[in-house]
C-alpha positions in Angstrom: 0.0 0.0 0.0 2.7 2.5 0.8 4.6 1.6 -2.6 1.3 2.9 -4.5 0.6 6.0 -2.2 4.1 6.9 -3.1 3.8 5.7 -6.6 0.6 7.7 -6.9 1.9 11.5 -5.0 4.7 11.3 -7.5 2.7 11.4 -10.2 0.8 13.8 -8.8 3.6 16.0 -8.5 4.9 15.2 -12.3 1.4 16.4 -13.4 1.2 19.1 -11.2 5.0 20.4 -12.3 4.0 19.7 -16.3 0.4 21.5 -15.9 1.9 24.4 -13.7 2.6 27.9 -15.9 5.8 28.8 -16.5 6.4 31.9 -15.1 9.5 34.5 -16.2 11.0 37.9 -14.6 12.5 40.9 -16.2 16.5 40.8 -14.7 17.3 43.8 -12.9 20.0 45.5 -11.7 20.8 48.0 -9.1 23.9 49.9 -8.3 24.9 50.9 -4.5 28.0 52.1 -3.0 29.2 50.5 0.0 30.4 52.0 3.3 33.9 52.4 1.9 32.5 54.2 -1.2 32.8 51.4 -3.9 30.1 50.9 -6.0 28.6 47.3 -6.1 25.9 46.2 -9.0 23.9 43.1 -9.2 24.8 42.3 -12.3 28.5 42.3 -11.3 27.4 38.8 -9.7 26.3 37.2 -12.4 26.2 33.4 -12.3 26.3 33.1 -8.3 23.6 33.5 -5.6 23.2 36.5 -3.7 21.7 37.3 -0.8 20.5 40.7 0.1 20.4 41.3 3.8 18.6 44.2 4.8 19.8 45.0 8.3 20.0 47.8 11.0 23.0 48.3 14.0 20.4 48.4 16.7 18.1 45.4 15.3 19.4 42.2 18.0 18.4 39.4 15.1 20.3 41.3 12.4 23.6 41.5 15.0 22.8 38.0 15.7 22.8 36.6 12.2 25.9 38.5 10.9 28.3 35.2 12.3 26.2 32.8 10.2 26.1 35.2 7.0 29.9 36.3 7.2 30.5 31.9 7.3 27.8 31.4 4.4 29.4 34.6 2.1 33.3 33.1 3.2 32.8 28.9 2.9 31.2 28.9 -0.5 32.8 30.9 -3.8 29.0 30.7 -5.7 27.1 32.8 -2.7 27.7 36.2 -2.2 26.2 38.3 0.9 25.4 42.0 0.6 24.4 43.7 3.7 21.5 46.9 2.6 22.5 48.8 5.5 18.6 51.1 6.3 19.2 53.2 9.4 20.4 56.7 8.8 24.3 56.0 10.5 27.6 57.3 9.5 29.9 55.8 7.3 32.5 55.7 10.2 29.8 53.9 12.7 28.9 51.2 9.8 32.8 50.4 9.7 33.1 49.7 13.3 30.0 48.0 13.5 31.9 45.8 10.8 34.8 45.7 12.6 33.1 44.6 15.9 31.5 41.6 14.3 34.3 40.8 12.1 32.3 41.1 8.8 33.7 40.3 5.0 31.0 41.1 2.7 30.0 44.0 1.6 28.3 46.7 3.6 25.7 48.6 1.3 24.7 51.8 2.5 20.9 52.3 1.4 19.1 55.6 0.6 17.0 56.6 3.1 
C-alpha cells in the first residue's frame, strides 16, 4: 500500500510540475555604494547567488545573524552576501560595526 501512495503522490507531483505555468521575470540590476564608497551592482554577480540582507545596528536578530552570514558569504565561492545597511548612521559607525563583528562582505549603505 505505501509503494502505491508513493507511486501515486509522485505522479501527482509530475502532473502538477507539467500542468503548472511557467512563469518568467524581467532581470534587474541596481547599483549601490558600500560604506567604503565602492560601488557594487547586481549584475557584477552574475552566475552566483546573492543574498541581500537588509539589516540595521540596533536590530538584535540582524547582530545575531551576521556570524552565520559572514560563514555562508566566506565557505562557499558561488554565494555572495550584501548587507542593505537602512538606518540613517555614519559611514565611520557602519565600519566599526563591521569591525566589531568581524564582517567580509559587503556593507551597502541604502538611501533613506
Amino acid at each position: 500500500m505505501n509503494r502505491i501512495n508513493a507511486y501515486f503522490s509522485t505522479l501527482m507531483l509530475l502532473v502538477t510540475l507539467l500542468l503548472s505555468p511557467v512563469v518568467v521575470a524581467e532581470p534587474i540590476d541596481f547599483e549601490m555604494a558600500d560604506i567604503d564608497g565602492k560601488q557594487h551592482s547586481l549584475s557584477s554577480y552574475r552566475g552566483k547567488w546573492v543574498l541581500l540582507n537588509y539589516w540595521a545596528s540596533w536590530c538584535g536578530p540582524c547582530r545575531q545573524e551576521m556570524p552565520d552570514l559572514d560563514e555562508l558569504h566566506e565557505s562557499n565561492e558561488d554565494v555572495v552576501v550584501l548587507g542593505i545597511n537602512l538606518e540613517d548612521a555614519s559611514a565611520r559607525k557602519l565600519r566599526l560595526f563591521r569591525e566589531q563583528y568581524s564582517i567580509s562582505f559587503p556593507l551597502l549603505k541604502s538611501i533613506i
